[in-house]
N, C-alpha and C positions, 0 to 999 in steps of 0.2 A: 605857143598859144595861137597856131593859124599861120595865114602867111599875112605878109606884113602890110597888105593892102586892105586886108578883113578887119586887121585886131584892131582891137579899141584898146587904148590906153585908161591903166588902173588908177583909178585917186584912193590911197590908203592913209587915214590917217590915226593918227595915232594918240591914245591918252597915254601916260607913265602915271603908274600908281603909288611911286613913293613920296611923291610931295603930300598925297591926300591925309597921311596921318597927321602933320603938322602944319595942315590948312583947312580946319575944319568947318564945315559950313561952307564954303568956297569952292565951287568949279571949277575947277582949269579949264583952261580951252584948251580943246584936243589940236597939236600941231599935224599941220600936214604935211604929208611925205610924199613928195613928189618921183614918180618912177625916174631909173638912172635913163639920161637919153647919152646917144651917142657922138662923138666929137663930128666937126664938120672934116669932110672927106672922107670920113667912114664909112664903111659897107653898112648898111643895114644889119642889124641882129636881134635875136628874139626876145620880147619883152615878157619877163617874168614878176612874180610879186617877188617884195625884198620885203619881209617885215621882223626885225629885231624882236628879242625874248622881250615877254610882257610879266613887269616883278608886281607883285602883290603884297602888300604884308600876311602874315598868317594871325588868328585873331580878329581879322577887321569886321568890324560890328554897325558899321552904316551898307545895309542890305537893302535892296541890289543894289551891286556897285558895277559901275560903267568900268569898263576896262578898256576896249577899243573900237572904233567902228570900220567896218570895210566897204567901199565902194568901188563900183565897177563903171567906165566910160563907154564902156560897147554899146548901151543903151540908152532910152531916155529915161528919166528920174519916173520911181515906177514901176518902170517896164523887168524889173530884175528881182530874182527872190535869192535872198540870202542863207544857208546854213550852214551847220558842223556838226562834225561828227570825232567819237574818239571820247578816252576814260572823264569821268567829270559830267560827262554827256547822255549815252548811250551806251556808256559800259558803267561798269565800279569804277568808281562812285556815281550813282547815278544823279541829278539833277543838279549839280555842281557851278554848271557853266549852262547859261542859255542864249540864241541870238536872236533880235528882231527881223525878222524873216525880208520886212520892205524897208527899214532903213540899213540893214545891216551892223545896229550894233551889241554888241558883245557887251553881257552881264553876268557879272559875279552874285549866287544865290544863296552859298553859305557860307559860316567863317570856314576858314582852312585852316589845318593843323602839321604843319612844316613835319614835325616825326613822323607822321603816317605818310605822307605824300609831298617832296618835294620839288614836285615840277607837273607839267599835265603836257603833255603835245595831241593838239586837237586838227582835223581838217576843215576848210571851210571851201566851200563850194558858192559859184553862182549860178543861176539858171535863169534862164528869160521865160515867161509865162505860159508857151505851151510845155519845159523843161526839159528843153534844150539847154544842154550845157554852155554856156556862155566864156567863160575861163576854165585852164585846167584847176584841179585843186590842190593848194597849198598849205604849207606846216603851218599851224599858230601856237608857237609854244610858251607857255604861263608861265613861271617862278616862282614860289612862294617864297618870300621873305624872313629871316628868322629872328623871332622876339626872344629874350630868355624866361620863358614860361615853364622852365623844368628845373626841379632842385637835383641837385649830385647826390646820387645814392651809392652808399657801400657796398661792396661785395656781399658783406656778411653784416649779421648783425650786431653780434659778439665773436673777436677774434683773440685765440689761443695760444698760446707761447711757451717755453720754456728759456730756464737761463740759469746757469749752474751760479750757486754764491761765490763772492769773490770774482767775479767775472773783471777782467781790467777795462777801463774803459775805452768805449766804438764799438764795443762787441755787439755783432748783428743781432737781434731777437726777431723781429720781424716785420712785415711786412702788408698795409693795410691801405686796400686801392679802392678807389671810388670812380661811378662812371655818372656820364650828363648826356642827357637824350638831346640837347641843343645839338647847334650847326659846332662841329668842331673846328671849323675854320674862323669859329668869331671867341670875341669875349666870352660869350655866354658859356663855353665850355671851358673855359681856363679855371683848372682850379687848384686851391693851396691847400695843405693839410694842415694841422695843429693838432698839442693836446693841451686838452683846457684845464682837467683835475688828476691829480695834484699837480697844481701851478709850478707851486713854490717847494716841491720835493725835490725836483732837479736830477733824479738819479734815471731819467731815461731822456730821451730828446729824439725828435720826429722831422725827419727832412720833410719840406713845406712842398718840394715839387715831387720827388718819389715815394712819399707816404712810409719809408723806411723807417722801424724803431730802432734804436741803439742804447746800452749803456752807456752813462753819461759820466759814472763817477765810481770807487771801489768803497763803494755802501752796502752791499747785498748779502746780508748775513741773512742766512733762512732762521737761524734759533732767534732774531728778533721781528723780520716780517718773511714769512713765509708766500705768499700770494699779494701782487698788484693788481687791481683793479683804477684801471683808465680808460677818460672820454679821449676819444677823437674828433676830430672836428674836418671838414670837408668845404669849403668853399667856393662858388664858380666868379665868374669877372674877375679873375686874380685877387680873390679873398675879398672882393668886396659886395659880392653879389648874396644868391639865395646861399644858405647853409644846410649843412645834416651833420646829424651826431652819429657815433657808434661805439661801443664799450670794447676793452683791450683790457682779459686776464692774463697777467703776467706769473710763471710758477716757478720760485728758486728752489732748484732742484739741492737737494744734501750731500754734500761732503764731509767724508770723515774728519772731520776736525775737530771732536771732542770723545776723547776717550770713557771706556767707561769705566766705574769704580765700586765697590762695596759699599754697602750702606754703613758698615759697623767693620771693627779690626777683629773682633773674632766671635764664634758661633757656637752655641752648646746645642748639642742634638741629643738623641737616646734610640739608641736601635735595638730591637727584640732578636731574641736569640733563634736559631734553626727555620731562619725564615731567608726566602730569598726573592727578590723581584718586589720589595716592598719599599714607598718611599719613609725615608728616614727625615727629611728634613728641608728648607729651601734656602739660597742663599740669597739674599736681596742686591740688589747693586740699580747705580744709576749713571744714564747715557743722556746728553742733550739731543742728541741727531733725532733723525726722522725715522717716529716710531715704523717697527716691523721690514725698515731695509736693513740690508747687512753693514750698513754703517752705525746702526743700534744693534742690532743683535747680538749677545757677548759669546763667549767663549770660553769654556773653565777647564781648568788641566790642576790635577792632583800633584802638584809637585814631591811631597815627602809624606808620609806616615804611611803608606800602605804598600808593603812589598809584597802584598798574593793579589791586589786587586779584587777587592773584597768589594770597594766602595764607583762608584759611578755618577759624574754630576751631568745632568744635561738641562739644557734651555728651554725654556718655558717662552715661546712663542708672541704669546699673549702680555706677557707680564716682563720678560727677560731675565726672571729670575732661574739662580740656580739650583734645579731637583736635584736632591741627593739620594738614592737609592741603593739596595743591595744585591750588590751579584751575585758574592756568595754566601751561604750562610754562616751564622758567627755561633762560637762556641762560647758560650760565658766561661767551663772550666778551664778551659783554654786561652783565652784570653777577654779581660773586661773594657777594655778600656783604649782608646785610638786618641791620635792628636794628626790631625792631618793640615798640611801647608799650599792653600787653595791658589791660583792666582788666574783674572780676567781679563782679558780681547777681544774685540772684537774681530769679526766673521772678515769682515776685507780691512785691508789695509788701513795703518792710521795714516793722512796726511803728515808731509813732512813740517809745516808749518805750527803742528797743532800743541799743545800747552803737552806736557807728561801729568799723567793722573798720578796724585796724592795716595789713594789706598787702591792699588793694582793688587798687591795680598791681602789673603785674612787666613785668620788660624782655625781650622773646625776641630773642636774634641768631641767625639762619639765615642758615649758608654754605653755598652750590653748591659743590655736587661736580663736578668735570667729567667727561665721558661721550663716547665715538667717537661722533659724527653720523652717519645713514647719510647719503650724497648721495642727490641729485635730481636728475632732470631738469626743466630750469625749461622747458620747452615740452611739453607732454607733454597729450593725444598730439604727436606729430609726423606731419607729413606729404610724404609726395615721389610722384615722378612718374616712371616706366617704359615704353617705347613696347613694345607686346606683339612674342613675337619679337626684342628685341634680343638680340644676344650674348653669350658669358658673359666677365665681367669688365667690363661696363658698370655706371661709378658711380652710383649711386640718390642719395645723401645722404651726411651726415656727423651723426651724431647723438651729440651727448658730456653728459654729464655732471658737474655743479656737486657739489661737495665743502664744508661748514659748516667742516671743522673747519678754522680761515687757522692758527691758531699752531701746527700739522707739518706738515711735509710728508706725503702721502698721494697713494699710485700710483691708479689706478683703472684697471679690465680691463674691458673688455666683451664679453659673447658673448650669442648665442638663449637664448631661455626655454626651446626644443624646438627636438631637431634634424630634425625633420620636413620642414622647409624648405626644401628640399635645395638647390632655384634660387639663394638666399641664399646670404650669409656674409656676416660682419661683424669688421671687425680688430678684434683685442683691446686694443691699444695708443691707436689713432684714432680709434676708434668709425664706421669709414668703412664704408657699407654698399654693398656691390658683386651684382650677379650673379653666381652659381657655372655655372648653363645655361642655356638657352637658356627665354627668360620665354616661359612656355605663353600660350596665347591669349586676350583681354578675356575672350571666354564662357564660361572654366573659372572665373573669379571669382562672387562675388557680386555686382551690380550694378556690376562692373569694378573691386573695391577687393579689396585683400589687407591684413589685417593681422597683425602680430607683434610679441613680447613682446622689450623689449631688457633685457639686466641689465647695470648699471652696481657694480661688487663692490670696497669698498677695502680695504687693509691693516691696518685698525686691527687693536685688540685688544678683544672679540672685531671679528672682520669682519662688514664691514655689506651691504647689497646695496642699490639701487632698480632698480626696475622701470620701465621707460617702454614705452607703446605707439605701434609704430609704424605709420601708414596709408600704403600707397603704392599710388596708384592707378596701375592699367592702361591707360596709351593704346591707343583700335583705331588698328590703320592697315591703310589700303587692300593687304592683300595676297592677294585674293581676285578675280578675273574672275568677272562674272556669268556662270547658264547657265542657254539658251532651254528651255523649256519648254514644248509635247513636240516630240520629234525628228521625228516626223512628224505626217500627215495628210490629211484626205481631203475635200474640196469641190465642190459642181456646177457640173457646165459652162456654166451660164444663171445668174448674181447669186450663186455662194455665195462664201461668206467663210469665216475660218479666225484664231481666237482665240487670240494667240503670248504666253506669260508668263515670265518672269525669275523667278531669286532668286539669292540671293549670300549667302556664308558671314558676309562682312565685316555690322558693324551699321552703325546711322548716328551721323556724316552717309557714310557709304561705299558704301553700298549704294544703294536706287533715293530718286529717280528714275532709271531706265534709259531709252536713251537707243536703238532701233532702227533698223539702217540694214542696205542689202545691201552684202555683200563688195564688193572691187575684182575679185575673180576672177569672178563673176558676173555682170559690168556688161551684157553682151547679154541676158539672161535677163531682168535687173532692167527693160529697158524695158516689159514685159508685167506686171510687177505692181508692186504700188503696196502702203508700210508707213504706216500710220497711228495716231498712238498713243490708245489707250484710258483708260489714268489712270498712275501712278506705276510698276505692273509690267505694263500688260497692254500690246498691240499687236494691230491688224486688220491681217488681209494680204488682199489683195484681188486678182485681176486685173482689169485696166484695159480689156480687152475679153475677146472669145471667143479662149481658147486651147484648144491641141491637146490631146484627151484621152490619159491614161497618164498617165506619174509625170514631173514638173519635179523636178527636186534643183536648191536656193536658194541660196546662200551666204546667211548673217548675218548681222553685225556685231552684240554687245550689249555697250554700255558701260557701266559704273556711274558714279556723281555725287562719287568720291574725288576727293583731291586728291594727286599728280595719279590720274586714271583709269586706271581698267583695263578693258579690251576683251577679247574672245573670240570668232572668228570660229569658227561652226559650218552645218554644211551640214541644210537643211529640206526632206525629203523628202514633196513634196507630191502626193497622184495626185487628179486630175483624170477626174469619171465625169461619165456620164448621169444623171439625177436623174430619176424619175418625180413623178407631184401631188406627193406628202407631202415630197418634196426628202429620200428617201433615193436612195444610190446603182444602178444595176439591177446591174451589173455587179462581185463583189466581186475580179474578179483581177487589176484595176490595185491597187488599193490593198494589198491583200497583198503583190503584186512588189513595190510601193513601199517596203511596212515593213522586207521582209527585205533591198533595198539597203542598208538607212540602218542595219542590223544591221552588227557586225563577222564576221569570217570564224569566229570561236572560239564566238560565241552561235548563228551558223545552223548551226553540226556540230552543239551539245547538241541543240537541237530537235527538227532532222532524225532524231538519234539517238534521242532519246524517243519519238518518231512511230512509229520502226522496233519499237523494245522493246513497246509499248504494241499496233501492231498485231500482232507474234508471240504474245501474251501472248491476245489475243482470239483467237487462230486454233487456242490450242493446247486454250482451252476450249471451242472448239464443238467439234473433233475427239474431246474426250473424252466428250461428252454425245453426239455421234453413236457415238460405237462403244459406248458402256451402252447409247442405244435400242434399237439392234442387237442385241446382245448375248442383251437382256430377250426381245424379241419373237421369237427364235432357240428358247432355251428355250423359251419359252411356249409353241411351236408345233411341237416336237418335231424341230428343227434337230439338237440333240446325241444322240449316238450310244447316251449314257448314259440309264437310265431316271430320269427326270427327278421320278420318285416316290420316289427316295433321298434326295432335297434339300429334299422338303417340311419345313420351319421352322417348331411351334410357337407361335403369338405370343398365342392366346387361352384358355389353359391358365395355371393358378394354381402350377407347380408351381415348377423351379428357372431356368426361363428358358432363354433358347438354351443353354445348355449341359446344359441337361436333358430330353431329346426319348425318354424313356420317357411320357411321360402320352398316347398312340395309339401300337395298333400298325401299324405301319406296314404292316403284311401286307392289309388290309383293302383297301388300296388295290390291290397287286396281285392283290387276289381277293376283285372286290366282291360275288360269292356268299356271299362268308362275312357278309355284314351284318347289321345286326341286321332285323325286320322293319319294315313302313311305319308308321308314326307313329300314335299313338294321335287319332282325331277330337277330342280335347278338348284336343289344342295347337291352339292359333291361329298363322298363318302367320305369315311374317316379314314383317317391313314397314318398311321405312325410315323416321326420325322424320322427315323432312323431305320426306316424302309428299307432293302436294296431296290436299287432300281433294277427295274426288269423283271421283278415278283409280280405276279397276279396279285390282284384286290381279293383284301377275305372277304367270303361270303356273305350276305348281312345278315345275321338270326332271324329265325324264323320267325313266325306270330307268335305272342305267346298266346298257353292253352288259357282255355275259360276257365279252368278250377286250378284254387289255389294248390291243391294238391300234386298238380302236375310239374309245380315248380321247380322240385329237385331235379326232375328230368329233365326240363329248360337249361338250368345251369351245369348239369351234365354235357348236356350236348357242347353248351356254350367252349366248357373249358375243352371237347376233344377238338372244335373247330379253331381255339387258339392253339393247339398242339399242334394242328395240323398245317397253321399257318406259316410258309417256310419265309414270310418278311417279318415275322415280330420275333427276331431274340432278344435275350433269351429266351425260350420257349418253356419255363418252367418257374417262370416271373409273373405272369399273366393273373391279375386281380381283382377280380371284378366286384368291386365295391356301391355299386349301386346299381340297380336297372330304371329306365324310366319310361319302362311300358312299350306297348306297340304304338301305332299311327302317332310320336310324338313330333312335333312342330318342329325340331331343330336335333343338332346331334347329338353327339357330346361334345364339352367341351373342355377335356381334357388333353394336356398338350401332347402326350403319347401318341394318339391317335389324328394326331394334325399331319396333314403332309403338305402343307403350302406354308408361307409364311403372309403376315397380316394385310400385305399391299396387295396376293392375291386371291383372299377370298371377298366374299360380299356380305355386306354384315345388314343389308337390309331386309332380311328375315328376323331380325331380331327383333321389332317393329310388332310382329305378330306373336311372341311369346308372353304378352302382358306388359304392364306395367315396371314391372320389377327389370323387365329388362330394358328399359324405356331410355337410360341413361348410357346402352352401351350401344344402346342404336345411333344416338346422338352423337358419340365421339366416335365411332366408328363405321358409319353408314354413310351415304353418298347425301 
């Protein structure tokens, strides 16, 4: 604090704030604390503040409360300003703590709450009035004092447990702790536990300082109290202070220690016949445990009556009863009547302590019912056999059906599943199956099999039906003659040969091998040629030396490999030519005479007759394209008597198309004086796109003359100067469809004659063609 001939000596003194709450109204005089001085013979040493922790209570409600005053000796009274700094102050919490700046003392401004804050350490500083530090700055640290203003709160609100019945007693259950916002160093956090309800039950008990439950006693049967519900209680000041309550559900958990047993010593049921997976019946019984554990749930075992396992009991979940069902089906003539010896357990173990149930058996007697059987057929499929083509009323089979039930008599009828069948029928009485028509052929089948549904229907009550399927295959049989294949053809006179093939309706074994031979009617003929076979359908024919050219007609013979066979004698109309190198024929009118022999008389009329239509039909279109060329070149050249200037057509005019031939007048033509004058130098001539380059420009026509009479020689000339033109081909294509006079305004504007494309011509002469053209000036003019 300086050296020791500066410093001035501190007066601190001091209020204590605990007597204030039990001297109310009353000031204490703040004692004074006089700085430590030092023994005599001492060295000198430096004087510091000494000021002990300053207690407060928390709570305190006479605001502002004086706490302590600090004063400094370096000065005169006055001459020194007081402050502090630190939480309570100038940090959180702010406004807390304030000091009187000229006397220096220290004021408490609000209550204080010992759980949010309890202690504050502040600085206090002195300064002499220009503020100049006068002392260095020292701790002042606050206390706050702790009331029991908090009650003990539970963990929870409601606490949870189990506890098996039967438990011996101390058995832990649990556990339920309470906490206290007080100072835990005082009373105020000391606290006891208890349980308040049930008082007087006695079968739990609660350590007062570890809040531990326990069994207290062996009372805890779940089939009389299943769930405890108990208050806790929670006390501070060693159970004499604030209190809190909190709820403790206790749950005795089930042990098997009651068996289960049937309702009744024994059961009549009634189970249907030929039925299976159906319930027959239930067994009733009863359990005390706790529904739906496996200490309730039973267990049923068939001890005696059933040696196929016909019968099946199983548990019903819900109810604990036992289903009785059928596994397999019962026969009433076979047997009516069961006595079965049931007995029940449950699913876990029974306690060793636990009673033996009274009716652990019971007796089931199940009677069949009896029930109409449907019949069967005991072969099934069935199958028979039909030669294709046989007749109708040809027997196939006899397919019947078998009846279960022997003790009634029962009819049974039979008929199709579908009357689609038509070839069929089937008696209803014999089950006899016949043809109705005539049985279509192997190849309309599937692999030669046909099948069909038979119904076998008795008279019970209700009535029953089966079903049998019936297979009846298709026999092929040989009733088909092969045929040679082709009817004709055509071979050279030096080594040719001629490649002869079969086929036949019939399959196999009916069809080939085929078997090639010549007719008997043929036999002179047949010495000259020679049949040799190829493979299964094919045959070489051959002649055996040089024969006569033109057409041989062959007889045949083609047999198939049936049994027996079938033959077809057919005539082979063979022409025989000249063969050049390549062994084609030269000559093609043997072999056409030949075809149209081996033709019938009905196929050579069509032909002939098509021949006829087909060349009328060519004669009557050349006639007509010669009389239009005719026609054209008539006009064009002033054939007709008519001024052939009345018919000029329009086609490169924007206006309403042929039917609108106002867009020229037509006068111009008959008075080509009237025209406009010759063309302005800054059109460019017309030029066909398809120019060559490097061709001269055609000439331009001349004037036309002043009489209409001159015209044909106009258009004379016109066409020898497109003849003559070596850049327009074709040179025999050249049309001239319309003339538009001398001196006219513009060119043509057809695109033949264009030789630029539209970016390089100028379209502002259009401007001057009228009105009409007033719109193509607009979109294409500058």
């Amino acid at each position: 604090m300086g050296a020791p001939s500066s410093l001035a000596t501190l007066l601190l003194a001091m209020l204590w704030a605990q007597d204030v709450s039990c001297s109310v109204g009353a000031v204490p005089a703040a004692p004074v604390l006089h700085l430590w001085q030092p023994q005599a013979g001492a060295g000198r040493v430096k004087r510091a503040w000494v000021i002990p922790p300053i207690s407060v209570s928390e709570n305190h409600k006479r605001i502002p409360h004086l706490l302590v005053q600090i004063k400094s000796d370096k000065q005169q009274p006055g001459g020194v300003i007081y402050s502090i700094k630190g939480p309570g102050v100038d940090e959180e919490p702010w406004g807390v703590f304030s000091i009187d700046k000229l006397t220096g003392k220290v004021y408490l401004n609000t209550m204080l709450d010992r759980e949010k804050n309890d202690h504050f350490r502040l600085k206090a500083f002195a300064l002499d009035l220009g503020g100049v530090t006068l002392e260095d700055p020292t701790d002042l640290e606050i206390v706050v004092m702790d009331q029991n203003d908090n009650r003990p709160l539970f963990r929870q609100n409601v606490f949870s447990a189990h506890v098996v019945e039967g438990a011996v007693p101390g058995t832990f259950v649990m556990k339920a702790e309470a906490t206290d916002a007080d100072d835990p160093e005082t009373d105020n956090a000391a606290l006891r536990y208890s349980i308040l309800e049930p008082a007087v039950n006695g079968v739990f008990e609660m350590d007062e300082l570890s809040g531990e439950i326990r069994t207290a006693q062996v009372r805890l049967d779940r089939e009389v109290v299943g769930v405890y519900n108990l208050t806790l209680q929670a006390a501070d000041m060693s159970g004499e202070g604030l209190t809190t309550t909190a709820s403790a559900v206790i749950h005795v958990d089930d042990i098997n220690d009651n068996p289960p047993e049937f309702s009744a010593k024994e059961f009549l049921l009634e189970a249907p016949e030929n039925k299976e997976g159906v319930v027959v019946g239930r067994l009733m019984v009863q359990d005390k445990d706790l529904p739906g554990s496996p200490n309730w749930l039973a267990k049923f075992t068939i001890l005696e009556g059933d040696p196929e396992g016909a019968f099946a009991i199983q548990t019903d979940p819900h109810t604990n009863d036992g289903i009785v069902s059928l596994v397999k089906a019962l026969d009433h003539e076979r047997r009516d009547r069961f006595e079965l010896l049931v007995s029940v357990q449950n699913q876990s173990p029974l306690e060793l302590s636990a009673p033996k149930a009274a009716r652990a058996l019971a007796t089931v007697r199940v009677r069949v019912l009896d029930a109409n059987e449907a019949p069967f057929f005991r072969e099934n499929p069935w199958r028979g056999r039909v030669d294709e083509g046989a007749p109708p009323g040809t027997e196939i089979t006899v397919y019947r059906a078998s009846d279960p039930d022997t003790h009634q008599a029962q009819e049974l009828r039979y008929s199709q599943a579908s009357n689609l069948d038509s070839w069929l029928q089937v008696d209803a009485e014999s089950g006899l199956v016949r043809t109705r028509e005539t049985v279509p052929p192997r190849a309309t089948f599937p692999e030669g099999w046909y099948t069909t549904q038979i119904l076998a229907c008795d008279n019970g009550s209700p009535p029953l039906t089966a079903t049998g399927t019936l297979s009846i295959e298709v026999v092929e049989v040989n009733d088909h003659a092969p045929l040679l294949l082709p009817g004709s053809g055509e071979l050279c006179q030096q080594g040719g040969s001629l490649v002869l093939s079969a086929t036949d309706q019939d399959l196999a074994p009916h069809a080939e091998p085929f078997r090639f031979r010549f007719g008997t009617s043929g036999t002179p003929l047949a010495h000259n040629w020679s049949l040799s076979h190829s493979n299964a359908t094919h045959a070489l024919l051959q002649p055996r030396g040089e024969v006569a050219e033109g057409l041989h007609i062959l007889p045949v013979l083609v047999s198939d490999s049936g049994r027996p066979p079938r033959e077809r004698e057919q005539l082979l109309n063979v022409s025989v030519c000249a063969c050049n190198e390549e062994g084609a024929c030269q000559a093609r009118a043997a072999a056409v005479v030949g075809t149209v022999a081996g033709l019938s008389f009905g196929a050579l009329l069509v032909i002939l007759s098509s021949a006829a239509l087909l060349l009328v039909l060519v004669l009557l279109v050349a006639g007509l394209e010669h009389s239009r060329r005719r026609a054209f070149r008539k006009s064009l050249l002033g054939g007709s008597q008519d001024d052939f200037r009345d018919n000029v057509l329009n086609y490169d005019e924007q206006g309403g198309g042929e039917e609108d031939q106002d867009a020229y007048d037509i006068n111009q033509l008959r008075n080509p004086d009237l025209l406009f004058s010759p063309p302005s130098p800054r059109i460019k001539p017309p030029l066909r796109k398809d120019h060559p380059y490097g061709y001269s420009l055609p000439q331009y026509p001349r004037r036309v003359p002043a009489g209409p009479s001159d015209i044909e020689d106009f258009i004379n000339e016109g066409l020898e100067v497109a003849d003559a033109d070596p850049g327009v081909p074709p040179y025999d294509t050249a049309l001239i469809y319309d003339y538009e006079g001398d001196s006219s305004a513009g060119g043509s504007l057809s695109s033949i004659l264009s030789s630029l494309e539209d970016d390089d011509q100028d379209y502002d002469y259009l401007n001057e063609w009228g009105p009409r053209f007033r719109r193509l000036a607009e979109l294409y003019g500058q």
